[in-house]
C-alpha positions in Angstrom: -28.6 6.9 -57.6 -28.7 10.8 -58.2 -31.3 10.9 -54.9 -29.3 9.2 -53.1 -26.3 11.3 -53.6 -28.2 13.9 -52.6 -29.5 12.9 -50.0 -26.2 12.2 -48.5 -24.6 15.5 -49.2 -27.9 17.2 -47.8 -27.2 15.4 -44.5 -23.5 15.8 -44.7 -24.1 19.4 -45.1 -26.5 19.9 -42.2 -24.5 18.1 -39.8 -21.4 20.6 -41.0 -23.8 23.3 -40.6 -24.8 21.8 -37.0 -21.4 21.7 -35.9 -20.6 24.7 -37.3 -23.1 26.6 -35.7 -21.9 25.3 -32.1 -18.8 26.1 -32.9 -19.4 29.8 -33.6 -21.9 29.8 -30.4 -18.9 28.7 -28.1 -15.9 30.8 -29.6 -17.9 34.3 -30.7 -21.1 34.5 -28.9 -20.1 32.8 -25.0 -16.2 33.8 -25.6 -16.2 36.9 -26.8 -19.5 38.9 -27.0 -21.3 37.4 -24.0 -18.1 37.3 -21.2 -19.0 40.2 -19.5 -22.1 38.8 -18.3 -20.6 35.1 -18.4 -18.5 36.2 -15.6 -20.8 36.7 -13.2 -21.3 33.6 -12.6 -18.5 31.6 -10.8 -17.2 28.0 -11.7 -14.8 26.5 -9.7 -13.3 29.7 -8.1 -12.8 31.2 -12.1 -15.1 33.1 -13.7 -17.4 31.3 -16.5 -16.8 33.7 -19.4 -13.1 33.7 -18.8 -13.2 29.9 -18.4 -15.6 29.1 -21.8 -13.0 31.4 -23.6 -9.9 29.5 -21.9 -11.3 26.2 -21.3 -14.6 25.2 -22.5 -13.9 25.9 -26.0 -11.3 23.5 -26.4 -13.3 20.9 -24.3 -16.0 21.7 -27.2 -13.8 21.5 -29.9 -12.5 18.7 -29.0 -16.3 16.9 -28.4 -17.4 18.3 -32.0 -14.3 16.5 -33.6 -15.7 13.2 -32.2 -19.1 13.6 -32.8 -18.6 14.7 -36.0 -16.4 11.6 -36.8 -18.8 9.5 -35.2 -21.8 10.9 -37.1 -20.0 11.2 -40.2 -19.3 7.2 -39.9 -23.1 6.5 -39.4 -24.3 8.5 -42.4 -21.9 6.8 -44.8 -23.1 3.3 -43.3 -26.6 4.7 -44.0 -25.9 5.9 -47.9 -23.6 2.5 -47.7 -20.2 5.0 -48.6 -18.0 3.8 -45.9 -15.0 2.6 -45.4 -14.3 -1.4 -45.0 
């Protein structure tokens, strides 16, 4: 029982630490200390480093709520802690 435990908050803690690490890629790295040469390149008439720190880190955000909902749900099926 104490492995299993474990076990699940060893996955439940690398997938935070997956989504966590995305999350600071998106918001510091691309959006703030990468936007000068982001915005070079060109997407859809805007520049990409404006546009990740606008737009694509919401779009992102948004994805790692999901997938981290939907992830979440599958590990608890797996270490049989869900929900009914």
């Amino acid at each position: 029982m104490k492995d299993d435990m474990s076990a699940y908050w060893s996955a439940n803690v690398r997938l935070l630490t997956v989504c966590l690490v995305i999350w600071f890629l998106v918001s510091f790295v691309f959006g703030i200390f990468l936007v000068e040469p982001l915005n070079a390149i060109k997407l859809g008439g805007y520049k990409l480093g404006f546009w990740l720190a606008q737009q694509g880190s919401i779009y992102t955000f948004v994805i790692l709520i999901f997938f981290y909902a939907w992830r979440m749900g599958q590990i608890d099926r797996k270490f049989d802690v869900h929900e009914q």
